[in-house]
TIFI-829368 format. One line per field, with one value per residue: residue number from 1; residue in one letter; z negated, y, x negated of N, C-alpha, C, O, CB in turn. Coordinates in nm, 4 decimals, always signed. Each point is the difference from the previous one (the first is absolute). Glycine has a CB too. Layout:
N
num = c(NUM ...)
residu = c(a ...)
n.zz = c(Z ...)
n.yy = c(Y ...)
n.xx = c(X ...)
ca.zz = c(Z ...)
ca.yy = c(Y ...)
ca.xx = c(X ...)
c.zz = c(Z ...)
c.yy = c(Y ...)
c.xx = c(X ...)
o.zz = c(Z ...)
o.yy = c(Y ...)
o.xx = c(X ...)
cb.zz = c(Z ...)
cb.yy = c(Y ...)
cb.xx = c(X ...)
END
This chain:
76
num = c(1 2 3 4 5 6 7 8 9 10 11 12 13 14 15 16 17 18 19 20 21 22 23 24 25 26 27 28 29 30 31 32 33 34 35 36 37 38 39 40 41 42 43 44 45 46 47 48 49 50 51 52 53 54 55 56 57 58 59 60 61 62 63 64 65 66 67 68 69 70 71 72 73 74 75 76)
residu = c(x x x x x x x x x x x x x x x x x x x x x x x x x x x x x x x x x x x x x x x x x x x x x x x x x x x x x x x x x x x x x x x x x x x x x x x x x x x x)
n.zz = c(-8.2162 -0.1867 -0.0903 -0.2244 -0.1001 +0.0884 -0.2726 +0.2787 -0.1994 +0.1191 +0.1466 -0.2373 -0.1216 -0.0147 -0.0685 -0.1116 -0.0808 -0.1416 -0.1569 -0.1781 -0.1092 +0.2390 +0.2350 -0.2567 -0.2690 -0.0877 -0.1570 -0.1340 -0.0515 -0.0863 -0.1995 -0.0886 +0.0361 -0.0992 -0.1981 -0.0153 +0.0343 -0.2006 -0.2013 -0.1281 -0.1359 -0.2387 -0.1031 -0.0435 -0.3212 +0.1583 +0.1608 +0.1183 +0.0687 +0.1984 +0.1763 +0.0516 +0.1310 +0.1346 +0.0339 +0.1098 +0.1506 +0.1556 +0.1987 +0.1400 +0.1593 -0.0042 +0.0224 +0.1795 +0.2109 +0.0283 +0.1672 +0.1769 +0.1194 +0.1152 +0.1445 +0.0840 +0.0963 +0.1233 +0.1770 +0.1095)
n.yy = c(+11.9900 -0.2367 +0.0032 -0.0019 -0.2977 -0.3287 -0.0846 -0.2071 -0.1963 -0.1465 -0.0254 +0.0674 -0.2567 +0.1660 +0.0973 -0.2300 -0.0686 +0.3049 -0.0727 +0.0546 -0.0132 -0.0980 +0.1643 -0.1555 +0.2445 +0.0907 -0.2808 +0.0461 +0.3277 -0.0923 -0.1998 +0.0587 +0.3226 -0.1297 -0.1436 +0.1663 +0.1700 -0.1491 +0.0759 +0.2557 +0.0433 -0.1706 +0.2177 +0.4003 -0.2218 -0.0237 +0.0769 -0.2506 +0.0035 +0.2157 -0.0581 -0.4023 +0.2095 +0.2654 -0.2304 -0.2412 +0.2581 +0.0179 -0.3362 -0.0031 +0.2048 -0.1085 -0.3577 +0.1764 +0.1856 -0.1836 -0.1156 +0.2651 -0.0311 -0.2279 +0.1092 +0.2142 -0.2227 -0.3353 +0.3039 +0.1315)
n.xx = c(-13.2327 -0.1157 +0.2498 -0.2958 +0.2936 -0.1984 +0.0978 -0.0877 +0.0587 -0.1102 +0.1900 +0.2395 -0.1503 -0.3055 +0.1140 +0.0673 -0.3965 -0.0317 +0.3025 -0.1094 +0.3442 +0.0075 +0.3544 -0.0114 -0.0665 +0.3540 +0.0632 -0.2965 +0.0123 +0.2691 -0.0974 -0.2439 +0.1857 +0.3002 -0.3341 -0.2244 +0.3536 +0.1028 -0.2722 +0.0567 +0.2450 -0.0360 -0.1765 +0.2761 +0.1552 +0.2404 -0.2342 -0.0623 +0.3778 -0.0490 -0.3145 +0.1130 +0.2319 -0.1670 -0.1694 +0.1293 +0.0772 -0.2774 +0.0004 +0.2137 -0.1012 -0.3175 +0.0536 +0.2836 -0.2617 -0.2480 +0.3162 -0.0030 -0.2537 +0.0005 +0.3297 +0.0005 -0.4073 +0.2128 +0.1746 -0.2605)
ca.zz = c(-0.1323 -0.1128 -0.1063 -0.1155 -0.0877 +0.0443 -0.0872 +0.0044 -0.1236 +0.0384 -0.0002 -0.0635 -0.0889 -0.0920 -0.1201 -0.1158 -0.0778 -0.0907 -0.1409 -0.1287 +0.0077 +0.0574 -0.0052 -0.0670 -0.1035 -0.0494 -0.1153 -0.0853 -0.1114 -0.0360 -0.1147 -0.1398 -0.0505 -0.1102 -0.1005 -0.1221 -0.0411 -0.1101 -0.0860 +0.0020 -0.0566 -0.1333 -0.1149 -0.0088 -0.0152 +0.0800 +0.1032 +0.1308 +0.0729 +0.0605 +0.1501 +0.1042 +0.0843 +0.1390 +0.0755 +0.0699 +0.1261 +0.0525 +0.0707 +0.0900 +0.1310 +0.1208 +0.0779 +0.0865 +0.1062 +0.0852 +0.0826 +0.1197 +0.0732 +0.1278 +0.0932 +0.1406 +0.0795 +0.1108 +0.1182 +0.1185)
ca.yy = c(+0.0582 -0.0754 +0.1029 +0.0209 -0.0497 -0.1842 -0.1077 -0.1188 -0.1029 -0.2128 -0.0649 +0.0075 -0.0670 +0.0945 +0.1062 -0.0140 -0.0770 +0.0869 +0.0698 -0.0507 -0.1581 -0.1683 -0.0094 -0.1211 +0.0203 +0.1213 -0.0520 -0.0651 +0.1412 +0.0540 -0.0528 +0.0262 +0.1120 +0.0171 -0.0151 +0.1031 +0.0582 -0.0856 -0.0079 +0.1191 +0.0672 -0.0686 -0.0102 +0.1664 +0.0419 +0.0615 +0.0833 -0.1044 -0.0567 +0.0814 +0.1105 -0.1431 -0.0810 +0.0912 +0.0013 -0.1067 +0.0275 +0.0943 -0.0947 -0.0641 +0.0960 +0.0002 -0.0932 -0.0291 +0.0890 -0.0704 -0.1461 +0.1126 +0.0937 -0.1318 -0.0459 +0.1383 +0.0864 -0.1510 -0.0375 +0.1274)
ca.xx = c(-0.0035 +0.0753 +0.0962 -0.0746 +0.1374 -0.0035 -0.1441 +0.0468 -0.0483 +0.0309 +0.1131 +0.0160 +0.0084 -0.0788 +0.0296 +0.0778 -0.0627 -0.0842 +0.0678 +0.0049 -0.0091 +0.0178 +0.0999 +0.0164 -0.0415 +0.0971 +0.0827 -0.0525 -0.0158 +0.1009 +0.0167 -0.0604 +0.0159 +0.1040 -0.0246 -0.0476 +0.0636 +0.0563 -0.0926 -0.0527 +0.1364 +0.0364 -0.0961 +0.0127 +0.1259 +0.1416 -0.0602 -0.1342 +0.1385 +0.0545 -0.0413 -0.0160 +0.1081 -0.0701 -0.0805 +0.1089 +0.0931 -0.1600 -0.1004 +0.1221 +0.0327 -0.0713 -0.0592 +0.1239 -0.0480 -0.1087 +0.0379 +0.0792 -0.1053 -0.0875 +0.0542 +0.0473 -0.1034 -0.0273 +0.0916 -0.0426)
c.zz = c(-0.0997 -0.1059 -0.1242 -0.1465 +0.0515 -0.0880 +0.0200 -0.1070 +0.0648 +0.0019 -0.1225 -0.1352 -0.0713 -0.0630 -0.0986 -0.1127 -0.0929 -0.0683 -0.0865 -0.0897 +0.1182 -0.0095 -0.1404 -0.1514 -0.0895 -0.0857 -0.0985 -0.0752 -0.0833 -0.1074 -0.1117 -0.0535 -0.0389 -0.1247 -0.0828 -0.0073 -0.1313 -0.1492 -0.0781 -0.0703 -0.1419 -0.1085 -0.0692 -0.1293 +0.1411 +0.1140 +0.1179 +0.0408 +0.1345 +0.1523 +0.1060 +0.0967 +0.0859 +0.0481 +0.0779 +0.0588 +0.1199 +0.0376 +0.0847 +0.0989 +0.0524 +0.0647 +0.1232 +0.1407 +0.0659 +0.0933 +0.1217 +0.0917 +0.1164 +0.0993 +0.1273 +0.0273 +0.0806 +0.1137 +0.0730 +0.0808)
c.yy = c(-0.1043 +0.0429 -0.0506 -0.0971 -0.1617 -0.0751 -0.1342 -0.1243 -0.1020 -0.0279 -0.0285 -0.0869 +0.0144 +0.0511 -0.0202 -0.0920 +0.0635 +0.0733 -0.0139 +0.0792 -0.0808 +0.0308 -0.0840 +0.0131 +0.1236 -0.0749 -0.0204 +0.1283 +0.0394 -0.0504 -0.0082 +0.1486 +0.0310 -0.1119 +0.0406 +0.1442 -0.0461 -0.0319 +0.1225 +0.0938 -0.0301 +0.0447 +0.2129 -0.0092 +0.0541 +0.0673 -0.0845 -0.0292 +0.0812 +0.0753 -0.1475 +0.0011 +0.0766 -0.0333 -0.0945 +0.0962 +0.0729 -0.1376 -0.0678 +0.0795 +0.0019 -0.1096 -0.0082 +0.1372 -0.0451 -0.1152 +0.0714 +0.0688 -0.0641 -0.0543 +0.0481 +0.0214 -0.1666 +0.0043 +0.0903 -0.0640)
c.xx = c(+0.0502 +0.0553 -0.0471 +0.1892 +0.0465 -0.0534 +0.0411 -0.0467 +0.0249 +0.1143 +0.0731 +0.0010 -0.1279 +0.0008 +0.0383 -0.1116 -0.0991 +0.0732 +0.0117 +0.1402 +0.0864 +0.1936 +0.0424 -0.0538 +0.1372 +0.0714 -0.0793 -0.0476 +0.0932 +0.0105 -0.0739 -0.0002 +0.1086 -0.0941 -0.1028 +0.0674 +0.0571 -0.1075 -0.0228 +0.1076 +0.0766 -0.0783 -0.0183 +0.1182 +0.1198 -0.0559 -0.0855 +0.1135 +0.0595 -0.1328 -0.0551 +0.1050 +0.0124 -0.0782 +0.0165 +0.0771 -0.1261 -0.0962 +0.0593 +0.0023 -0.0882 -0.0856 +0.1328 -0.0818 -0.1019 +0.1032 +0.0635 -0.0827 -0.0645 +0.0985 +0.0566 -0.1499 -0.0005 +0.1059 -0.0409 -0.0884)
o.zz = c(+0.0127 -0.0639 -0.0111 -0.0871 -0.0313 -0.0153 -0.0193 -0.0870 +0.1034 -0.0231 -0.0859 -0.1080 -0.1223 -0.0956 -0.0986 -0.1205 -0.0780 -0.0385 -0.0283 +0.0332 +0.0887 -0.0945 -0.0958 -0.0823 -0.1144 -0.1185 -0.1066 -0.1230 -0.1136 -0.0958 -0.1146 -0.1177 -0.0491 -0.1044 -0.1227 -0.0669 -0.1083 -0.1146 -0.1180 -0.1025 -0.0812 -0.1091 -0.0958 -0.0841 +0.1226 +0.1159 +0.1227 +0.0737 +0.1119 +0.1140 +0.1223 +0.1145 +0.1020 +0.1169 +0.1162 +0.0994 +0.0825 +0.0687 +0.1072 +0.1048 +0.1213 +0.0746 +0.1155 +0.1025 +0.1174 +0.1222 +0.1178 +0.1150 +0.1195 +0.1092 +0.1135 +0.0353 +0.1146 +0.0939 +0.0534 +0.0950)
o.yy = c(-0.0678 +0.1001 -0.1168 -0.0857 -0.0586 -0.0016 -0.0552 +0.0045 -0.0339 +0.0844 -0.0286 +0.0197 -0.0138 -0.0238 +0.0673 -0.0123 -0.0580 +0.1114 -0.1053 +0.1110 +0.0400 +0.0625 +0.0562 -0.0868 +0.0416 +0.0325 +0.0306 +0.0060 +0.0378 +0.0744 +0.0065 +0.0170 +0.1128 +0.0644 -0.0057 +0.0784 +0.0335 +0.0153 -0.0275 +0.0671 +0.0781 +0.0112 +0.0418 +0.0899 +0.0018 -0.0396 +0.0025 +0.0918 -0.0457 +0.0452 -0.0088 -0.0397 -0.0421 +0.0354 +0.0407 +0.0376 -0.0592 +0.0408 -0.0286 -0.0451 -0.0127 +0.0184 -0.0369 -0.0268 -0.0318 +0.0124 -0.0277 +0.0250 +0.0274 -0.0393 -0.0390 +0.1179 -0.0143 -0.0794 +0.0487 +0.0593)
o.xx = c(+0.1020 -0.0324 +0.0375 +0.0150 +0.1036 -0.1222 +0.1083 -0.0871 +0.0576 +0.0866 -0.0834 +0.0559 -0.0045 -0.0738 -0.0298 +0.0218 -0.0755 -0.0353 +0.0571 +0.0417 +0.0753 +0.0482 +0.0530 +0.0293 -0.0179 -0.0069 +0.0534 -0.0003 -0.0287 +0.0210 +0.0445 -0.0317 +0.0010 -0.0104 +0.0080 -0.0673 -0.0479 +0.0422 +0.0218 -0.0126 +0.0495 +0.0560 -0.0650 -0.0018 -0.0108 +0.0125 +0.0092 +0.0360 +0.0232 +0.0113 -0.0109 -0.0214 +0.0547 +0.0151 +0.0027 -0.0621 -0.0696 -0.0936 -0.0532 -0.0463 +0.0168 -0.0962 -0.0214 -0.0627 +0.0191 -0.0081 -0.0221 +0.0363 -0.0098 -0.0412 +0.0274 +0.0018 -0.0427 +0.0056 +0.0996 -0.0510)
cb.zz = c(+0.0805 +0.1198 +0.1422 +0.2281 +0.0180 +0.2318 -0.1996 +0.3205 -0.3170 -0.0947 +0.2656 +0.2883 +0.2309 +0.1643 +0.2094 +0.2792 +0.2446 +0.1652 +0.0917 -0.0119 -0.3503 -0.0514 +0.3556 +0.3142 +0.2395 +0.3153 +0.2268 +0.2477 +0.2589 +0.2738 +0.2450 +0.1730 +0.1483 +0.2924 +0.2079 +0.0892 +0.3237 +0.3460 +0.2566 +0.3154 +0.3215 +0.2223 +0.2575 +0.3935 -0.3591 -0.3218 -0.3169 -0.1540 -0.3629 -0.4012 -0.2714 -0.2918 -0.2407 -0.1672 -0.2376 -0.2592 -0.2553 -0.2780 -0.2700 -0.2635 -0.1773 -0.1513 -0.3360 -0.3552 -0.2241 -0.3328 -0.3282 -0.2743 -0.3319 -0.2930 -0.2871 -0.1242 -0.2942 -0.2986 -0.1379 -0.2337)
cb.yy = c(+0.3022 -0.2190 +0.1545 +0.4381 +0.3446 +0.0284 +0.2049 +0.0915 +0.1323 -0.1875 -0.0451 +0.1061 -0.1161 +0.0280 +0.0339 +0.0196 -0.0946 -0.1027 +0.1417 -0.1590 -0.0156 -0.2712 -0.0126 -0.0376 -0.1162 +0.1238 -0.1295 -0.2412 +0.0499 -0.0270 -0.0841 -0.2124 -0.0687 -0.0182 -0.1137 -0.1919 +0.0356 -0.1327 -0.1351 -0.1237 -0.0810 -0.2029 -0.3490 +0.0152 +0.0528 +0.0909 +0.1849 -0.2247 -0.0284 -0.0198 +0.3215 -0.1161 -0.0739 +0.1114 +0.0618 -0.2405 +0.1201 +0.2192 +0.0052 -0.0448 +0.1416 +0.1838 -0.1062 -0.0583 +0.1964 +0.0149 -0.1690 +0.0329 +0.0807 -0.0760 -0.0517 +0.0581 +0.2717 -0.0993 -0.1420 +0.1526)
cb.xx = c(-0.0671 -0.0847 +0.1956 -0.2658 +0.0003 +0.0885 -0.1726 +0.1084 -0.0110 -0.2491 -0.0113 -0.0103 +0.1710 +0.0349 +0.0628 +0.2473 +0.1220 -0.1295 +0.0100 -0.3409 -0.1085 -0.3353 -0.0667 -0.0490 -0.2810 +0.0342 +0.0995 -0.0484 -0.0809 +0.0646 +0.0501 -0.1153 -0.1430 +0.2987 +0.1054 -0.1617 +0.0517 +0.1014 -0.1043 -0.1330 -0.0247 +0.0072 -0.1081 -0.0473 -0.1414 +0.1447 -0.0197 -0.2845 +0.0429 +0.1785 -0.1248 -0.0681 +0.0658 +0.0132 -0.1160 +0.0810 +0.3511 +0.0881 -0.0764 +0.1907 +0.1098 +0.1103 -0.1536 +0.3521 +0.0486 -0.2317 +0.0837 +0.1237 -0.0416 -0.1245 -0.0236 +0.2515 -0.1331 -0.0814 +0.0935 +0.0588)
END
């Protein structure tokens, strides 16, 4: 009988070569997306300042989490 809740996959370095994004591409996102934060925000006033300086934090947390994610699924 087969158990239907098995799945199998490639090896694990397969897998990782079909992820998007790219490990190596995240810092480089992170950064041009605080600076067209920063861009974008300067040109609102106080308010654009303020909701920029949320969205930077909030981008931050979820490239830190994605970096976290790939590293805890590469250790299995």
């Amino acid at each position: 009988m087969c158990d239907s809740s098995v799945v199998t996959t490639g090896p694990v370095s397969e897998r990782r070569r079909h992820d998007f994004p790219p490990l190596w591409l995240v810092p480089i996102a992170l950064v041009v997306g605080v600076g067209l934060i920063v861009f974008v925000s300067t040109t609102l006033g106080v308010l654009g300042l303020i909701a920029g300086f949320v969205a930077i934090v909030w981008l931050q947390r979820e490239a830190d989490e994605f970096v976290r994610a790939r590293a805890a699924s590469e250790d299995d």
